[in-house]
C-alpha positions in Angstrom: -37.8 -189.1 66.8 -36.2 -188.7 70.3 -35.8 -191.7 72.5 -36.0 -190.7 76.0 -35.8 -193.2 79.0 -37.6 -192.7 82.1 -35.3 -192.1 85.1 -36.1 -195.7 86.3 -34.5 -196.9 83.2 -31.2 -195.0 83.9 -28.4 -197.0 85.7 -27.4 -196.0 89.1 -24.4 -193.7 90.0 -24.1 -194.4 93.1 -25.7 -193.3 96.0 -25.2 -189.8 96.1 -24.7 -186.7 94.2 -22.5 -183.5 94.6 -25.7 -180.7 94.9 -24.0 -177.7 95.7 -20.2 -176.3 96.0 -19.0 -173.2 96.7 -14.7 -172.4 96.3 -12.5 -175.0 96.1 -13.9 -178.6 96.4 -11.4 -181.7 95.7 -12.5 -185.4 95.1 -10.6 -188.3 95.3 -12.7 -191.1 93.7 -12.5 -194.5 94.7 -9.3 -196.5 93.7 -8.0 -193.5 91.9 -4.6 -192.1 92.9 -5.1 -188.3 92.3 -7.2 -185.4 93.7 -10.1 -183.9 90.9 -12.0 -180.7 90.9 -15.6 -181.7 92.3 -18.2 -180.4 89.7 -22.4 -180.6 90.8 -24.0 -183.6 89.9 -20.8 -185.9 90.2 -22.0 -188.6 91.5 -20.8 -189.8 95.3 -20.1 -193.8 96.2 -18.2 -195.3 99.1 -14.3 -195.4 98.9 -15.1 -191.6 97.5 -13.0 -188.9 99.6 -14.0 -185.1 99.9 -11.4 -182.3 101.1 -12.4 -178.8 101.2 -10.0 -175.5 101.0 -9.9 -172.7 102.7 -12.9 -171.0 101.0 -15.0 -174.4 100.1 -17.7 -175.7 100.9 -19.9 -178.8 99.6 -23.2 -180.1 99.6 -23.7 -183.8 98.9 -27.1 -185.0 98.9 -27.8 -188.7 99.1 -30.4 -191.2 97.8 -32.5 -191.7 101.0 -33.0 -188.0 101.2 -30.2 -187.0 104.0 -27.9 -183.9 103.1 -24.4 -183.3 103.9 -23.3 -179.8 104.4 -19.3 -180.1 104.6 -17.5 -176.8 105.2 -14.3 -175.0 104.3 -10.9 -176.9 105.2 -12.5 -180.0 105.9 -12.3 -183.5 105.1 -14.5 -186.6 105.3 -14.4 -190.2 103.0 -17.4 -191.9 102.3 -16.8 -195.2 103.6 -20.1 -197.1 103.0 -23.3 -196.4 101.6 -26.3 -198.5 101.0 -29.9 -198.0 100.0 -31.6 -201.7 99.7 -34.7 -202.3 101.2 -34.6 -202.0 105.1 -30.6 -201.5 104.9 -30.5 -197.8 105.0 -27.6 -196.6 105.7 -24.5 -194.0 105.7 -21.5 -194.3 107.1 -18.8 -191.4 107.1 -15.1 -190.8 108.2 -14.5 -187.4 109.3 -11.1 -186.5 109.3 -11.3 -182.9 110.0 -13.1 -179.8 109.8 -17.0 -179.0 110.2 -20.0 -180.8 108.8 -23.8 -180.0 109.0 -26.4 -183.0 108.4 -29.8 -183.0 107.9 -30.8 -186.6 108.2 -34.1 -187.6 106.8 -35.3 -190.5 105.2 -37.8 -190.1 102.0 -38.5 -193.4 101.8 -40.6 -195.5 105.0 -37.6 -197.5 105.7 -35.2 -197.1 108.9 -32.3 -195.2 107.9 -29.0 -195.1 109.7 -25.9 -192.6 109.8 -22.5 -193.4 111.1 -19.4 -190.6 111.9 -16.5 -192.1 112.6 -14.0 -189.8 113.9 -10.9 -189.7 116.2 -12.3 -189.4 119.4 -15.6 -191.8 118.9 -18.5 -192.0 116.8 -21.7 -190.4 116.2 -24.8 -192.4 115.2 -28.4 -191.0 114.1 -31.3 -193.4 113.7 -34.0 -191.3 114.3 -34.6 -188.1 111.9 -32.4 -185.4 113.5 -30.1 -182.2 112.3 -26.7 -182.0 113.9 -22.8 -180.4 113.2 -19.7 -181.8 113.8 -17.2 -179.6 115.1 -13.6 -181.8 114.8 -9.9 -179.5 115.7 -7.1 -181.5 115.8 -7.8 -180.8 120.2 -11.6 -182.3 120.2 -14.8 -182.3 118.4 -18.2 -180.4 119.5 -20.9 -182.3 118.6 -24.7 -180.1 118.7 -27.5 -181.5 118.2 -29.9 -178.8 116.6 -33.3 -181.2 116.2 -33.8 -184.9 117.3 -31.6 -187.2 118.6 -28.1 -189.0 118.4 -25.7 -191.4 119.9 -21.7 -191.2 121.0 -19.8 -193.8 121.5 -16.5 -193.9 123.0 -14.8 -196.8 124.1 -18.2 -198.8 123.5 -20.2 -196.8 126.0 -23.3 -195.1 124.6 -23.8 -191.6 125.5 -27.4 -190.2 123.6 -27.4 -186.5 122.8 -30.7 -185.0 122.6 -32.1 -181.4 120.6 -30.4 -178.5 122.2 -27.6 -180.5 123.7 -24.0 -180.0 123.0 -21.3 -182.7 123.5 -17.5 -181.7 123.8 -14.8 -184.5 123.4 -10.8 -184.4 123.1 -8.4 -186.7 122.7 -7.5 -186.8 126.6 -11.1 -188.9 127.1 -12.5 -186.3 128.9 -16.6 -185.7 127.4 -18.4 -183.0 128.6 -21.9 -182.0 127.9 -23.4 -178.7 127.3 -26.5 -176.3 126.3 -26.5 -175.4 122.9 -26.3 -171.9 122.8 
């Protein structure tokens, strides 16, 4: 006789879960010292950090249905994730490199994403797809489907589909086609 729980019945770990990896994918979990190999399925909960070498590349998919594409030689901590009723949200630190995200929300309620980075941040609260572009010079910002926000210094600049946004560490922001 097998005793099986339904997946209701299983506790939560966290709200995320490593989905894909390709190379050399390092996680530093929350309040733990050291670097570990990421493995699929490990699960992903704020304070985690993700670094990626020069041939990795991770997916991290998260509870409300958003992805995370984070490419080789990149870097980003999870600083705060949380999935309660009308609280959606997801809010990254990107410390370098590229990341793709396809933000979408299976569930009816409003979901949020937050970028920090060194030159501003980038919000989403509207489905959209977009990649971060960050070089130690500026980050490119495109905005493949929907819409997002930048702020810098507290002003608001919305980005739209088919936009690109160019910022560096001078202040100057520049907006472009996508191409």
């Amino acid at each position: 006789f097998l005793n099986i729980s339904s997946p209701a019945a299983e506790p939560e770990l966290g709200g995320g879960r490593i989905s894909l990896i390709q190379g050399k994918v390092l996680i530093q979990a929350k309040d733990e010292e050291g670097w570990a190999e990421g493995v699929a399925n490990f699960p992903i909960i704020d304070g985690d950090r993700i670094l990626t070498e020069k041939d990795g590349r991770v997916e991290v998919q998260f509870k409300n249905g958003t992805c995370l594409r984070v490419g080789e030689e990149s870097q980003i901590d999870i600083v705060a994730l949380s999935f309660d009723r009308g609280k959606e949200f997801i809010h990254l630190n990107q410390l370098e490199g590229r990341v793709y995200v396809n933000h979408r929300s299976v569930t009816e309620e409003t979901s949020y994403i937050f970028i920090d980075f060194p030159y501003g941040v980038l919000s989403a609260y509207v489905p959209s797809r977009f990649r971060v572009d960050l070089t130690p010079s500026e980050a490119r910002i495109s905005v493949l489907e929907g819409s997002i926000e930048f702020k810098r210094d507290g002003r608001p600049i919305p980005l739209a589909q088919g936009r690109t946004l160019i910022t560096s560490e001078g202040g100057s922001v520049e907006m472009a086609q996508l191409y």
